[in-house]
Predicted model as a PDB file, atoms N, CA, C, CB and O in Angstrom, pLDDT in the B-factor column:
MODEL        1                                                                  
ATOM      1  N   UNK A   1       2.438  19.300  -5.269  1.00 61.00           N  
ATOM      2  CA  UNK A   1       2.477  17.853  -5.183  1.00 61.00           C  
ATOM      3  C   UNK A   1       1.065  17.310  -5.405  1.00 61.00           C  
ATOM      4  CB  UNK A   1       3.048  17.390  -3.813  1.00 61.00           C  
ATOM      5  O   UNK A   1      -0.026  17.793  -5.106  1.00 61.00           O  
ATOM      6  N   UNK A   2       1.364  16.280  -5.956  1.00 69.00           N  
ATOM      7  CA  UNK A   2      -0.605  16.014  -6.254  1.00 69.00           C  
ATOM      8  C   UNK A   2      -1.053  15.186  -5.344  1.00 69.00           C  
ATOM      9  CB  UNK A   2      -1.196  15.189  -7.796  1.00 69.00           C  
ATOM     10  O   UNK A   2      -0.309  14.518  -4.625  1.00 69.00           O  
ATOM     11  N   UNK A   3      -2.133  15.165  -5.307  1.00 76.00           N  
ATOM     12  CA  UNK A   3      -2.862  14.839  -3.880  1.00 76.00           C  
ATOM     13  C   UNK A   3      -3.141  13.020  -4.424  1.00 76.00           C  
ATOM     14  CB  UNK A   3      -4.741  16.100  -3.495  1.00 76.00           C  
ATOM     15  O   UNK A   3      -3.338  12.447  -5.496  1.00 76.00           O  
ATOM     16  N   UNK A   4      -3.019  12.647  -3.058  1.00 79.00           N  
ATOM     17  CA  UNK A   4      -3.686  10.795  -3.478  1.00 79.00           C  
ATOM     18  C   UNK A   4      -4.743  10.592  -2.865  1.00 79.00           C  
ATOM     19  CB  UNK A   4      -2.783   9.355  -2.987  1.00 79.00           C  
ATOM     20  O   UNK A   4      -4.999  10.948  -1.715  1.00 79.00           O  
ATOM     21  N   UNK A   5      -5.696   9.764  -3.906  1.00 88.00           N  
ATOM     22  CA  UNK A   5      -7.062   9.847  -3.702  1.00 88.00           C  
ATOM     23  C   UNK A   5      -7.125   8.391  -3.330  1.00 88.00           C  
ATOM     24  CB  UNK A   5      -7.994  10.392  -4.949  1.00 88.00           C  
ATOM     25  O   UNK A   5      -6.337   7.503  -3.659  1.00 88.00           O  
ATOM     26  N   UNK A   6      -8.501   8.281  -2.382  1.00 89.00           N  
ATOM     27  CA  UNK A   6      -8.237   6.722  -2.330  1.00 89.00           C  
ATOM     28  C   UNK A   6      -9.929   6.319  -2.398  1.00 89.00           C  
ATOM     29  CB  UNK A   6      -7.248   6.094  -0.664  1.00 89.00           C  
ATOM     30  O   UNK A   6     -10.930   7.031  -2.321  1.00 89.00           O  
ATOM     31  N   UNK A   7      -9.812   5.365  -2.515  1.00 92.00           N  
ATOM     32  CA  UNK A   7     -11.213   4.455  -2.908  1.00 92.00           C  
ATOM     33  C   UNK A   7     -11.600   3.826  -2.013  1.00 92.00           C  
ATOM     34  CB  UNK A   7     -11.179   3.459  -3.924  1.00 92.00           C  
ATOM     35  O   UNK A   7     -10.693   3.167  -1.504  1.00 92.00           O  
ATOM     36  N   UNK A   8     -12.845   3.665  -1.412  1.00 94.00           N  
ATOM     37  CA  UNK A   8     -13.365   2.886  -0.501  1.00 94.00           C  
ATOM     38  C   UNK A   8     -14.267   1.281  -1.070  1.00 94.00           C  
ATOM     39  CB  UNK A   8     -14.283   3.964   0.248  1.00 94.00           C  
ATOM     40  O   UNK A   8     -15.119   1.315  -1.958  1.00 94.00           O  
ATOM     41  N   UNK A   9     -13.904   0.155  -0.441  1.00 92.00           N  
ATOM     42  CA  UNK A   9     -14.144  -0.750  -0.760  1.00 92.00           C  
ATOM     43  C   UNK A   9     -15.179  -1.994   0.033  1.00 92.00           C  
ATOM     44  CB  UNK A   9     -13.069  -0.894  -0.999  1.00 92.00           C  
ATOM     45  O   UNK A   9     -15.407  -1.309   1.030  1.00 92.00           O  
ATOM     46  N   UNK A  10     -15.751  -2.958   0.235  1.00 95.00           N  
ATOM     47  CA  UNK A  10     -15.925  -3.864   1.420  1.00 95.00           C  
ATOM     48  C   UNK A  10     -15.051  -5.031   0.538  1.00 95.00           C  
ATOM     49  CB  UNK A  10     -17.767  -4.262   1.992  1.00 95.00           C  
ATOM     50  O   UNK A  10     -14.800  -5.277  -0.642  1.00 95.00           O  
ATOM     51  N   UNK A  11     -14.757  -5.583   1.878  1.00 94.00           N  
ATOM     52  CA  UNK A  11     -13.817  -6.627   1.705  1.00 94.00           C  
ATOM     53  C   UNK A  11     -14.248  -8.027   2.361  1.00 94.00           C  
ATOM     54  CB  UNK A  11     -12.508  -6.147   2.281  1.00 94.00           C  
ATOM     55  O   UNK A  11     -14.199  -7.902   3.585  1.00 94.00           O  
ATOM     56  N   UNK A  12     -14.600  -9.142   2.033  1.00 97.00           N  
ATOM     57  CA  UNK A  12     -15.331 -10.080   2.774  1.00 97.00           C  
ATOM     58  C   UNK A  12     -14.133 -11.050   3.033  1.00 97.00           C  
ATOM     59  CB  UNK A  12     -16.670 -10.716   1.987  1.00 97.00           C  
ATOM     60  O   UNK A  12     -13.503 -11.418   2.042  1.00 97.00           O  
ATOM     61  N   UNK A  13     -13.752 -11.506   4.278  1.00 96.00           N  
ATOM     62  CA  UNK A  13     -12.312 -12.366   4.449  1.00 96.00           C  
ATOM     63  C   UNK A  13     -12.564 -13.282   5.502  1.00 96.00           C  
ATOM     64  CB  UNK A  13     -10.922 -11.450   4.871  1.00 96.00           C  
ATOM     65  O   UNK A  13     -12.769 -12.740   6.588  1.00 96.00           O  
ATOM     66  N   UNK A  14     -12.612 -14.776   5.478  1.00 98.00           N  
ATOM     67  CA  UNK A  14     -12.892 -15.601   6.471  1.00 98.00           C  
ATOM     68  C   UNK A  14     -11.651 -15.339   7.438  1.00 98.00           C  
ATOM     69  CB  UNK A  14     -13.104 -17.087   5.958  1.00 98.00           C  
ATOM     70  O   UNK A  14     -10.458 -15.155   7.196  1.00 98.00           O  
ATOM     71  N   UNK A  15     -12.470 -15.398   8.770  1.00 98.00           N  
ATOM     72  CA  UNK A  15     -12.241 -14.919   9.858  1.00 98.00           C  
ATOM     73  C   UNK A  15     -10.505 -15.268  10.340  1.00 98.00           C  
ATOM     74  CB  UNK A  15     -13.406 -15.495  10.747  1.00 98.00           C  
ATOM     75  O   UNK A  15      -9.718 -14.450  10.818  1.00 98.00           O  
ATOM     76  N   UNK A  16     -10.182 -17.067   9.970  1.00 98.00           N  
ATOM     77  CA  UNK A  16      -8.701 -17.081  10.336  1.00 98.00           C  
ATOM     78  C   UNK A  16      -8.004 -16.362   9.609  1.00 98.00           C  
ATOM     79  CB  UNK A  16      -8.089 -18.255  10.310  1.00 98.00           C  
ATOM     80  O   UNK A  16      -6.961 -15.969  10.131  1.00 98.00           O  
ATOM     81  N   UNK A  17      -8.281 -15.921   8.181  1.00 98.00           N  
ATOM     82  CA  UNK A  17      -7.319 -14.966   7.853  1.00 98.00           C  
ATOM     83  C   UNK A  17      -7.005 -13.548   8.102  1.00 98.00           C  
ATOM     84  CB  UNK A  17      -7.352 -14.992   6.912  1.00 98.00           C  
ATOM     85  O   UNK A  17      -5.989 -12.918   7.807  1.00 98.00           O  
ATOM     86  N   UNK A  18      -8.393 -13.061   8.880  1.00 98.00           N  
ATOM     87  CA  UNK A  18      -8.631 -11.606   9.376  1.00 98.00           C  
ATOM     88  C   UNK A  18      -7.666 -11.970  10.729  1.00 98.00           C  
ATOM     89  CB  UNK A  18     -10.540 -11.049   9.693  1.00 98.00           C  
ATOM     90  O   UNK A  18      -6.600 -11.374  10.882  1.00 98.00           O  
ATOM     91  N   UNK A  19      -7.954 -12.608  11.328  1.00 98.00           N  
ATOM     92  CA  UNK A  19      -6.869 -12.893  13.084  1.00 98.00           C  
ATOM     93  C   UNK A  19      -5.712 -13.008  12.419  1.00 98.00           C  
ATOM     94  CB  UNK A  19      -7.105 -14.596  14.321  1.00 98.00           C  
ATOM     95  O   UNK A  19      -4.886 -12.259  12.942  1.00 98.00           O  
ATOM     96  N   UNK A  20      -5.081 -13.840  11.134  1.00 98.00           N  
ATOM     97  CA  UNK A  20      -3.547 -13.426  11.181  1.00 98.00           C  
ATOM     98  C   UNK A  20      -3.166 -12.027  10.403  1.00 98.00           C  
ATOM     99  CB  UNK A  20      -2.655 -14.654  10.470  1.00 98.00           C  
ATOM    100  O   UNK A  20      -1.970 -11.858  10.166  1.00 98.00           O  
ATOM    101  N   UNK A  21      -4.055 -11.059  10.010  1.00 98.00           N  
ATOM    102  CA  UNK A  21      -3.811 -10.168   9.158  1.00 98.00           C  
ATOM    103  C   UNK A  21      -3.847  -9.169  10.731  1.00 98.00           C  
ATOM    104  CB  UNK A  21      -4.967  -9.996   7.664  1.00 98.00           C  
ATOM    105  O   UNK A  21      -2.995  -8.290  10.598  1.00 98.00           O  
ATOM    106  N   UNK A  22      -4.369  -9.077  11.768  1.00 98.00           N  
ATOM    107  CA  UNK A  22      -4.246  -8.436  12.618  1.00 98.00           C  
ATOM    108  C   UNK A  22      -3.554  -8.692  13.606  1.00 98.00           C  
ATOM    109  CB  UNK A  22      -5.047  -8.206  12.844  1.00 98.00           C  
ATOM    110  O   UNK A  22      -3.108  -7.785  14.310  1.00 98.00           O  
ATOM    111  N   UNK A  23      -3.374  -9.702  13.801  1.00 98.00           N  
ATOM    112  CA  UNK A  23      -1.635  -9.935  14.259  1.00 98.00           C  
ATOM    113  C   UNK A  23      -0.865  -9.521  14.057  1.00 98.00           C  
ATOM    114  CB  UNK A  23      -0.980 -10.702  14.106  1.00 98.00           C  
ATOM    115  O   UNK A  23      -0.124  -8.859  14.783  1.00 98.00           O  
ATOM    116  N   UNK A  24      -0.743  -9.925  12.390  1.00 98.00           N  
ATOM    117  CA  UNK A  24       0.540  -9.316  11.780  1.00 98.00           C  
ATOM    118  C   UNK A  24       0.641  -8.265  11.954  1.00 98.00           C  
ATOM    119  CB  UNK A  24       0.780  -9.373  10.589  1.00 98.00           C  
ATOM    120  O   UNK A  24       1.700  -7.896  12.461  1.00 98.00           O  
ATOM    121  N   UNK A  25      -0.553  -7.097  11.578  1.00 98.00           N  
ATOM    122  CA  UNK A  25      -0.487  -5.557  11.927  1.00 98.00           C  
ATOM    123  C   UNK A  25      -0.114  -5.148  13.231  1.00 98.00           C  
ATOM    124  CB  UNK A  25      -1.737  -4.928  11.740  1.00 98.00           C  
ATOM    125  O   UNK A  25       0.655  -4.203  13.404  1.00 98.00           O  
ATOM    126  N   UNK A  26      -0.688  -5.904  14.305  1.00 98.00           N  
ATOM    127  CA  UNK A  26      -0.244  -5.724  15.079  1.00 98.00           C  
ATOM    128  C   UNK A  26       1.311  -5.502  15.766  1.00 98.00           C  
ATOM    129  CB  UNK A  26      -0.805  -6.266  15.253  1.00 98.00           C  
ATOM    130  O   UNK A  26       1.656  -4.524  16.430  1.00 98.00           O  
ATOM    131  N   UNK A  27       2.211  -6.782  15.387  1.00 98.00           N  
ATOM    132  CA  UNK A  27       3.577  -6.593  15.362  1.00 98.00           C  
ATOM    133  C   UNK A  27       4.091  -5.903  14.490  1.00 98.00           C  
ATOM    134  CB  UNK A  27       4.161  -7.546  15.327  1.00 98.00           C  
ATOM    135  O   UNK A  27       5.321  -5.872  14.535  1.00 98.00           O  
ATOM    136  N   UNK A  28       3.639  -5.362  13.747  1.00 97.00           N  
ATOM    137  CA  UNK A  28       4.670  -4.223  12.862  1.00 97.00           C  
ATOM    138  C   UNK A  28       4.020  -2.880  13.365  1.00 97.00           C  
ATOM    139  CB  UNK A  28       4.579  -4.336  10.847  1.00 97.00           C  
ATOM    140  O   UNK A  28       4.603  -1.841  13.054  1.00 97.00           O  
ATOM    141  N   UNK A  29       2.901  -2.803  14.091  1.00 98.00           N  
ATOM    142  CA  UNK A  29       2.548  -1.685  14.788  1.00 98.00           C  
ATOM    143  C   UNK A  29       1.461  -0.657  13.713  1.00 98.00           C  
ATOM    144  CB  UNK A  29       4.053  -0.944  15.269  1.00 98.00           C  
ATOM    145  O   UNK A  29       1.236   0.526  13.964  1.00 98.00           O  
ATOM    146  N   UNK A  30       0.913  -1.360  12.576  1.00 97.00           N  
ATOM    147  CA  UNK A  30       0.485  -0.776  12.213  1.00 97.00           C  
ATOM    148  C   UNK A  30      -1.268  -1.303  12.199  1.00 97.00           C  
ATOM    149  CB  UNK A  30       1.305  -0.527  11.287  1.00 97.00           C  
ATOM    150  O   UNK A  30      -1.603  -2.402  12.640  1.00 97.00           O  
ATOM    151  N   UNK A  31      -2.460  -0.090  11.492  1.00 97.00           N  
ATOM    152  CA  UNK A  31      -3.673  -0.572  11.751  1.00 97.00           C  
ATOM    153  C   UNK A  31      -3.508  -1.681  10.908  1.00 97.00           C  
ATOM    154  CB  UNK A  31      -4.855   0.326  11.524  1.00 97.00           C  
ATOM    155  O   UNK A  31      -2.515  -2.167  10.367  1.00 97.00           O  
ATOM    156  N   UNK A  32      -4.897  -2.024  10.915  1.00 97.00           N  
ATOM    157  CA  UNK A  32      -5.510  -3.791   9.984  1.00 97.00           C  
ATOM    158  C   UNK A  32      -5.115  -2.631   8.760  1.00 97.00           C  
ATOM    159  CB  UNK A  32      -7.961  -4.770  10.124  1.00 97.00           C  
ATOM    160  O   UNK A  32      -3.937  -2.597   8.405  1.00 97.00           O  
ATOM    161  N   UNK A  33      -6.012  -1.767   8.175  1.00 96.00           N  
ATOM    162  CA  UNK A  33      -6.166  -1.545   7.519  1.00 96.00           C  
ATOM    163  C   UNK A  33      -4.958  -1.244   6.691  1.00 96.00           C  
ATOM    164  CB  UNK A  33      -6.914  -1.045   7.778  1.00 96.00           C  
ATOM    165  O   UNK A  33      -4.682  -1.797   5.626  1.00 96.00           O  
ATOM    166  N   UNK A  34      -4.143  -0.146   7.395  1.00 96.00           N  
ATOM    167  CA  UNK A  34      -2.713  -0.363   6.559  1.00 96.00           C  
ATOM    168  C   UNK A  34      -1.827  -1.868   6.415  1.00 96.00           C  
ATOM    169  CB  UNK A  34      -1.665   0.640   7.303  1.00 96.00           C  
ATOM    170  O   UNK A  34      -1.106  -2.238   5.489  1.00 96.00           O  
ATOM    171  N   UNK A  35      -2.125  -2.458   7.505  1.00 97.00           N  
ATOM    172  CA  UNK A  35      -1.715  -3.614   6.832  1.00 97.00           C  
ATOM    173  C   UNK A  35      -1.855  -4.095   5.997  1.00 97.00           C  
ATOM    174  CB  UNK A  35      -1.779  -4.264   7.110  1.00 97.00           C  
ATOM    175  O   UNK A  35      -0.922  -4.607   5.379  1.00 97.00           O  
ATOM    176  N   UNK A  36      -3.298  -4.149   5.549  1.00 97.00           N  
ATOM    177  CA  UNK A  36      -4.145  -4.622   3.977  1.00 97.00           C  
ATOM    178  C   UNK A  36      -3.683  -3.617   2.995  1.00 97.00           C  
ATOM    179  CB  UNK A  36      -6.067  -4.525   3.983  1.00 97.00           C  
ATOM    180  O   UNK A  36      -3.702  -4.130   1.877  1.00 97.00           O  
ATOM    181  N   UNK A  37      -3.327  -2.550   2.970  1.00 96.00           N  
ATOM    182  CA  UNK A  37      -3.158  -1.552   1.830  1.00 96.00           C  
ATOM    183  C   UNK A  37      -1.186  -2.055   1.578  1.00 96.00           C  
ATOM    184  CB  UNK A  37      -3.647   0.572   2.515  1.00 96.00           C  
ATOM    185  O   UNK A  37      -0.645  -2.107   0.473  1.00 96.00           O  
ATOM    186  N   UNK A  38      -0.497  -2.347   2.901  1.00 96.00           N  
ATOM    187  CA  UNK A  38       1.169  -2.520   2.452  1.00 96.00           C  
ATOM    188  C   UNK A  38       1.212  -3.854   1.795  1.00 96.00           C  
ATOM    189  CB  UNK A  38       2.375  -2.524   3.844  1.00 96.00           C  
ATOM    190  O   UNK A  38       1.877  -4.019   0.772  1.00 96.00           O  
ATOM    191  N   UNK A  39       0.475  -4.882   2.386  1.00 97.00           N  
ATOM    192  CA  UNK A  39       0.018  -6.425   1.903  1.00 97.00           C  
ATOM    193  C   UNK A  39       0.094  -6.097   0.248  1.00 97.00           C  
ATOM    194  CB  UNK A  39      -1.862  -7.017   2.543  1.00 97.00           C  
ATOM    195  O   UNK A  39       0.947  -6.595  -0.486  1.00 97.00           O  
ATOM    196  N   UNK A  40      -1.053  -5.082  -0.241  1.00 96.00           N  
ATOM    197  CA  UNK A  40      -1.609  -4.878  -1.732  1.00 96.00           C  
ATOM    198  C   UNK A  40      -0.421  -4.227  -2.038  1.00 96.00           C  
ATOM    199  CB  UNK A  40      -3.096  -3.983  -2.063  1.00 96.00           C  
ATOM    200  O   UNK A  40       0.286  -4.908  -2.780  1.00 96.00           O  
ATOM    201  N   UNK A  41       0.069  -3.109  -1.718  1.00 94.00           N  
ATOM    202  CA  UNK A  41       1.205  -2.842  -2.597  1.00 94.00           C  
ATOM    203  C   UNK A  41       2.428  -3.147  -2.676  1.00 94.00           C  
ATOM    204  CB  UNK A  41       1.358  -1.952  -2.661  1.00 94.00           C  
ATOM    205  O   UNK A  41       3.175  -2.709  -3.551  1.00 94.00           O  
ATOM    206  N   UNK A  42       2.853  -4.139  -1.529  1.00 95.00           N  
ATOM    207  CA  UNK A  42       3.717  -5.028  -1.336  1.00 95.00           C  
ATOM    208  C   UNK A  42       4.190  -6.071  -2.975  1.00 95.00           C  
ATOM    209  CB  UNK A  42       2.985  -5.848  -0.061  1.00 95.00           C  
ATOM    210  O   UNK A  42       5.258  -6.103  -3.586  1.00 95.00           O  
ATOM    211  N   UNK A  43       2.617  -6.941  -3.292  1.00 96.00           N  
ATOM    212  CA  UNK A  43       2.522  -7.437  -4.128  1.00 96.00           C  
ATOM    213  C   UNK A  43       2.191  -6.764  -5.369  1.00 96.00           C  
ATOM    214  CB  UNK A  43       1.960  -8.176  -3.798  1.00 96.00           C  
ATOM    215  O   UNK A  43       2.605  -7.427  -6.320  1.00 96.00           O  
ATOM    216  N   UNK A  44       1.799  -6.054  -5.605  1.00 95.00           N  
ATOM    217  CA  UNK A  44       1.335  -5.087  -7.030  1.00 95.00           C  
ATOM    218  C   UNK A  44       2.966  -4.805  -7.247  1.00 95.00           C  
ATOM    219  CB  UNK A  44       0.079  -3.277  -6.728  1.00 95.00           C  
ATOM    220  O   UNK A  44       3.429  -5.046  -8.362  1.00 95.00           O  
ATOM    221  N   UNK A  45       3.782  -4.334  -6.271  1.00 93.00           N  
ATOM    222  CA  UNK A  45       5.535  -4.325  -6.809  1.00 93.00           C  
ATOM    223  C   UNK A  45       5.933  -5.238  -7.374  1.00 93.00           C  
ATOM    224  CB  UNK A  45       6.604  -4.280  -5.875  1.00 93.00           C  
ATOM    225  O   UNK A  45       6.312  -5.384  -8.536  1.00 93.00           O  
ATOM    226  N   UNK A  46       5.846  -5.976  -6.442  1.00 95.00           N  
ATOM    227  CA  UNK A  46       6.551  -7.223  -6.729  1.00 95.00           C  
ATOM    228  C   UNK A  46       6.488  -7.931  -8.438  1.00 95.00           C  
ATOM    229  CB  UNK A  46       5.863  -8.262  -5.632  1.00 95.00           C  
ATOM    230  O   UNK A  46       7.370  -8.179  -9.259  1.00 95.00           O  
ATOM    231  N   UNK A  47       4.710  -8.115  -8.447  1.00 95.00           N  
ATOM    232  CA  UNK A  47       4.386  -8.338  -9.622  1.00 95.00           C  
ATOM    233  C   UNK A  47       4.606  -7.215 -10.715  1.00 95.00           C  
ATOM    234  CB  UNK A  47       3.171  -8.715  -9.515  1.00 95.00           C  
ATOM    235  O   UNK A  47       4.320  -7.673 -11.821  1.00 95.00           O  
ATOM    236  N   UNK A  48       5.005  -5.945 -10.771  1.00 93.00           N  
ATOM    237  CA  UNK A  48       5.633  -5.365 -11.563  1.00 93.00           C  
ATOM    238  C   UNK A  48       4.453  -4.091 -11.886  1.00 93.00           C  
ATOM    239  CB  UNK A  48       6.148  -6.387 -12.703  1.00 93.00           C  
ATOM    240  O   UNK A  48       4.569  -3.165 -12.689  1.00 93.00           O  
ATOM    241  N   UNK A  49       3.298  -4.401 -10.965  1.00 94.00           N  
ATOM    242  CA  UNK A  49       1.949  -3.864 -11.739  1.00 94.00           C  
ATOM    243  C   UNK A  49       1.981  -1.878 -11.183  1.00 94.00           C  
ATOM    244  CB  UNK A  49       0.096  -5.055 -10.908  1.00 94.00           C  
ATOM    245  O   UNK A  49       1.417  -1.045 -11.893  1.00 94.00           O  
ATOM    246  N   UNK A  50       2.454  -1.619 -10.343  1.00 87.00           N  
ATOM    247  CA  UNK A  50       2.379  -0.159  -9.804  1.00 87.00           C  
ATOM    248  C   UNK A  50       3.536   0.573 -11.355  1.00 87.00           C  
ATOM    249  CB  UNK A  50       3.261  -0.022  -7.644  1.00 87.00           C  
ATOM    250  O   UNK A  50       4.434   0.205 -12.113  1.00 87.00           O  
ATOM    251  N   UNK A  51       2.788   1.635 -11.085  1.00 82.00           N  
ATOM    252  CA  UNK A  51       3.947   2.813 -12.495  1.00 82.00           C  
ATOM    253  C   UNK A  51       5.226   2.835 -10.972  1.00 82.00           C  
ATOM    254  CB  UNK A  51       2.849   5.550 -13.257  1.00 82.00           C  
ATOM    255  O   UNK A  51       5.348   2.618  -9.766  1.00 82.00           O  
ATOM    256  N   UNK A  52       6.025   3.344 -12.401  1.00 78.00           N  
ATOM    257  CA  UNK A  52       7.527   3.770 -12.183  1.00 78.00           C  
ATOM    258  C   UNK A  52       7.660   4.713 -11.219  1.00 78.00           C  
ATOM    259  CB  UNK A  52       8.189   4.330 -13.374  1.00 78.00           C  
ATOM    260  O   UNK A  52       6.844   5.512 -11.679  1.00 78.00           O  
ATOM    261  N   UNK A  53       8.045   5.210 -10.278  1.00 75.00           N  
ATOM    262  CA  UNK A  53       8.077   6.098  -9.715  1.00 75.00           C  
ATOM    263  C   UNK A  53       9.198   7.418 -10.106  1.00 75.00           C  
ATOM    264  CB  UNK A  53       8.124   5.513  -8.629  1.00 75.00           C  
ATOM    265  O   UNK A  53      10.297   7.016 -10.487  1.00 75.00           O  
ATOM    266  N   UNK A  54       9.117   8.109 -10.078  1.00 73.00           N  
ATOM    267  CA  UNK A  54      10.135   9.211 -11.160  1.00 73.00           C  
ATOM    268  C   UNK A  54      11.092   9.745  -9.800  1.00 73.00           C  
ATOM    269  CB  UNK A  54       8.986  10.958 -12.214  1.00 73.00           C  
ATOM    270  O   UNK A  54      11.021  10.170  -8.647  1.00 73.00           O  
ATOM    271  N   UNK A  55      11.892   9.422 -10.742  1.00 68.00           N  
ATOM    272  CA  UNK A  55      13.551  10.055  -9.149  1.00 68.00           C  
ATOM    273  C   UNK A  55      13.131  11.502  -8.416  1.00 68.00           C  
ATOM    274  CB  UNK A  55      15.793  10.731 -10.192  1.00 68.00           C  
ATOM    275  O   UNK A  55      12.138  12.229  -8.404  1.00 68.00           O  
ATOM    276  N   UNK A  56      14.069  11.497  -7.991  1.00 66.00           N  
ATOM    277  CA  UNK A  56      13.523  13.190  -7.433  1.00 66.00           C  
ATOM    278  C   UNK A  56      14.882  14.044  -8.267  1.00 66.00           C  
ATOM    279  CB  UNK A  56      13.580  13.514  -5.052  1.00 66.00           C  
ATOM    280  O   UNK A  56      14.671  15.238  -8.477  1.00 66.00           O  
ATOM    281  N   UNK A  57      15.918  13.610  -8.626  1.00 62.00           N  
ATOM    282  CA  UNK A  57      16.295  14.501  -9.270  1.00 62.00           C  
ATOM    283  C   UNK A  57      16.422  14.502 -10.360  1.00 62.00           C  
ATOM    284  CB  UNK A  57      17.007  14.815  -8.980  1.00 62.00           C  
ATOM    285  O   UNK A  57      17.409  15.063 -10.836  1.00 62.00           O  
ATOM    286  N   UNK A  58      15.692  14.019 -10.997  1.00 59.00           N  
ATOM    287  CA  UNK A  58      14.914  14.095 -12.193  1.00 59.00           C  
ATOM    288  C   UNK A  58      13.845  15.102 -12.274  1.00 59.00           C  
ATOM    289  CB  UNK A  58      14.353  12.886 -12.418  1.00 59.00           C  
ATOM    290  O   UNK A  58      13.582  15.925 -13.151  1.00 59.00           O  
ATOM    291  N   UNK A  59      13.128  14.754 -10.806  1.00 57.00           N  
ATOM    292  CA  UNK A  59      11.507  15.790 -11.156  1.00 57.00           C  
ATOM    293  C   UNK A  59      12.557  17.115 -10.696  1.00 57.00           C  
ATOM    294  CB  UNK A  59       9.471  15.441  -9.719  1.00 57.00           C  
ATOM    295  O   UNK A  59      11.928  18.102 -11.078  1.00 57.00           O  
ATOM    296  N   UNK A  60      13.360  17.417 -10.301  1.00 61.00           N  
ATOM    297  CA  UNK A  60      14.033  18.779  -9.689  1.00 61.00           C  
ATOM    298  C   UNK A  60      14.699  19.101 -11.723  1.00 61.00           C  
ATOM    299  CB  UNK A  60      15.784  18.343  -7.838  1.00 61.00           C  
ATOM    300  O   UNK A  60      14.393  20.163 -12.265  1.00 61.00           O  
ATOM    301  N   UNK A  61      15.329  18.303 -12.299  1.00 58.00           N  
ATOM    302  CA  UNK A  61      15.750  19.054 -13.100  1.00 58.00           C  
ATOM    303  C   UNK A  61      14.565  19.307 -14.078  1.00 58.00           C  
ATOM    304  CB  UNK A  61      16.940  18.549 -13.607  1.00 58.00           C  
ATOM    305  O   UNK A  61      14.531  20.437 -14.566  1.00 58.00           O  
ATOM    306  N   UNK A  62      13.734  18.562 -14.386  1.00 60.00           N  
ATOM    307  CA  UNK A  62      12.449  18.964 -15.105  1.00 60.00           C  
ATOM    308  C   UNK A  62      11.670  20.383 -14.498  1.00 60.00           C  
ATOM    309  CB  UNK A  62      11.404  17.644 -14.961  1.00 60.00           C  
ATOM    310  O   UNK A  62      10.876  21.028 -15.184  1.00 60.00           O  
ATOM    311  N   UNK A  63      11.965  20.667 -13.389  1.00 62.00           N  
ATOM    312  CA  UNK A  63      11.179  22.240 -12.973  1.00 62.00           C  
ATOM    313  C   UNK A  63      12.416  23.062 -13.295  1.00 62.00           C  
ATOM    314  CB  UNK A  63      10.559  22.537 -11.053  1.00 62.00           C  
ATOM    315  O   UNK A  63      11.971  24.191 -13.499  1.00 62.00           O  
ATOM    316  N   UNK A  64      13.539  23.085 -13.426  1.00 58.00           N  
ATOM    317  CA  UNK A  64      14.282  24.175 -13.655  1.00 58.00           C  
ATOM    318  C   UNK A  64      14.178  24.860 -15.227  1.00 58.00           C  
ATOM    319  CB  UNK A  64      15.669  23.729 -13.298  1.00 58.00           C  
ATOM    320  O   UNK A  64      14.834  25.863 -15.509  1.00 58.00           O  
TER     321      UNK A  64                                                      
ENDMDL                                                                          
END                                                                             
């Protein structure tokens, strides 16, 4: 399985939007930070921008 690499960034965000971004994380129980990463790929779907993801039994008949 291939490994996912991730990139480190700074992020500059006026402060009322950092208190509702950790709220929000908060009630779904997750860190700020994953909140900011489901937020981003939430929308990168939406907008159509992430690749296809390949079925699994598809990738199962491609190894046979």
């Amino acid at each position: 399985m291939a490994e996912k690499k991730t990139k480190s960034f700074i992020l500059r965000i006026d402060s009322d939007t950092m208190d509702a971004i950790e709220a929000w994380a908060a009630d779904e129980f997750r860190s700020t930070n994953g909140q900011l990463q489901w937020i981003i790929a939430e929308a990168l779907r939406k907008a159509g921008r992430l690749p296809k993801k390949r079925s699994v039994s598809r990738e199962k008949t491609e190894e046979e």
